[in-house]
C-alpha positions as CSV (number, residue, x, y, z in Angstrom):
1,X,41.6,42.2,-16.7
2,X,45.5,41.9,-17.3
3,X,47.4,39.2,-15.6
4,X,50.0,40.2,-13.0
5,X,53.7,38.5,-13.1
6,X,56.3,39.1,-10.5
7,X,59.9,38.0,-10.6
8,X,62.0,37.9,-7.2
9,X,65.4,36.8,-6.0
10,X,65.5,35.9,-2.2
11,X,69.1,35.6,-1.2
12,X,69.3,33.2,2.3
13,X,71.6,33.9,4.6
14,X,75.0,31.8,4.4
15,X,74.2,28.1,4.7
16,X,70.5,28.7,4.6
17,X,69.3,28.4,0.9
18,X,67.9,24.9,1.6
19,X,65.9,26.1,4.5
20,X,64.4,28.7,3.0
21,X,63.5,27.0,-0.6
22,X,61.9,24.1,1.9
23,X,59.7,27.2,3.0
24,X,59.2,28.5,-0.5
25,X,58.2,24.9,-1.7
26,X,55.6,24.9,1.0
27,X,53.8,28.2,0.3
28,X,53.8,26.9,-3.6
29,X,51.9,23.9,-2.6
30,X,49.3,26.5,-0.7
31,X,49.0,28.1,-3.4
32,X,47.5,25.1,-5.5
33,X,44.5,25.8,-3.5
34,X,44.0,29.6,-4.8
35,X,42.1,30.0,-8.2
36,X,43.9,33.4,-8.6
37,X,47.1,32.0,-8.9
38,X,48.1,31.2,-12.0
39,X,51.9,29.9,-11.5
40,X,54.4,29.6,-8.2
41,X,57.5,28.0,-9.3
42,X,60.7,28.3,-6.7
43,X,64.2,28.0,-8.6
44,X,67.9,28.1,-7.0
45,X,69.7,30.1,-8.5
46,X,73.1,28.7,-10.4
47,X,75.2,31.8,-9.9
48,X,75.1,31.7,-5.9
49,X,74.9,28.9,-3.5
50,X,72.6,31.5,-1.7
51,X,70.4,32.7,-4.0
52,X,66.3,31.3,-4.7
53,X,64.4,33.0,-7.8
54,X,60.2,33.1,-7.9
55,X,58.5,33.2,-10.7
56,X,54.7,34.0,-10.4
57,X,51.8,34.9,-11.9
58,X,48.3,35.8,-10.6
59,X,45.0,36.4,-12.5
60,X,46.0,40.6,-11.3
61,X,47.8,42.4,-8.5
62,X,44.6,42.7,-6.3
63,X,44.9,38.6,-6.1
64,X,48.2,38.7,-5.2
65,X,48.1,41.3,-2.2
66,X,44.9,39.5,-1.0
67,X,47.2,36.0,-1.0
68,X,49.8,37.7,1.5
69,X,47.5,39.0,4.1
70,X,46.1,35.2,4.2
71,X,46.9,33.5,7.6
72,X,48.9,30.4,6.0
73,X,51.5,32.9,4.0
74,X,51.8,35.1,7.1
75,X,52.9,32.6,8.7
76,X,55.5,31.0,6.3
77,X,56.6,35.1,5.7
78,X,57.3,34.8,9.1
79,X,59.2,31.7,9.0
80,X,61.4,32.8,6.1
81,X,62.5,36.4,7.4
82,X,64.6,35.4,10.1
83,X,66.8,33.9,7.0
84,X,66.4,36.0,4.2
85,X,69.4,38.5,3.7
86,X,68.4,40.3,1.0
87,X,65.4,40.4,-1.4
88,X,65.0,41.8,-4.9
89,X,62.4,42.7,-7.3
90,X,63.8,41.4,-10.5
91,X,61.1,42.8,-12.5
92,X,57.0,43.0,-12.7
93,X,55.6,41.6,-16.1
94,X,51.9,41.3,-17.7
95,X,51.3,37.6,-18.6
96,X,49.7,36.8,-21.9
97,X,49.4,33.0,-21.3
98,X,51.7,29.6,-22.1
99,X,51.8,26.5,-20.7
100,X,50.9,26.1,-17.3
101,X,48.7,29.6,-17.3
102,X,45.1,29.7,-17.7
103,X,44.6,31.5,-20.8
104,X,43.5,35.1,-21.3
105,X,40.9,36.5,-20.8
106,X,40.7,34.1,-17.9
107,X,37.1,31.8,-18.6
């Protein structure tokens, strides 16, 4: 089974990057509680005052479309939308392991 990565950048609407990493901090802390999820970091980015990067990476991609149809991210999802302007998939990647992700193939 091959890990699944996932790089995004969320840009906030103006004045609303704090809002919405406050959200994004949240969901990480939901996702201690899921075995399939390997890593959820939240990062600002340092070339806009608007701009929040997230790193993740999930045991596949079946784990992480099962993780956004749970009740606790719909909700957060809907909390963030109203102040997200723009979203973009940086890029998708395939995990081999490091610190901070279980190693593979996953025990």
């Amino acid at each position: 089974m091959k890990k699944f990565g996932l790089f995004n950048k969320l840009t906030a609407r103006e004045g609303k990057r704090d809002e919405l990493a406050k959200i994004l901090v949240q969901a990480s802390k939901s996702m201690e509680e899921l075995d399939d999820c390997d890593l959820y970091v939240i990062s600002l980015g340092n070339e806009s005052s608007d701009s929040i990067y997230v790193y993740e990476v999930w045991v596949d991609e079946n784990a992480h479309q099962a993780s956004l149809s749970q009740e606790v991210f719909q909700s957060l999802i809907q909390q963030a939308k109203p102040i997200i302007a723009g979203m973009e998939k940086v890029n998708t990647l395939s995990p081999l392991g490091g610190k901070g992700i279980s190693t593979f193939p996953r025990d």
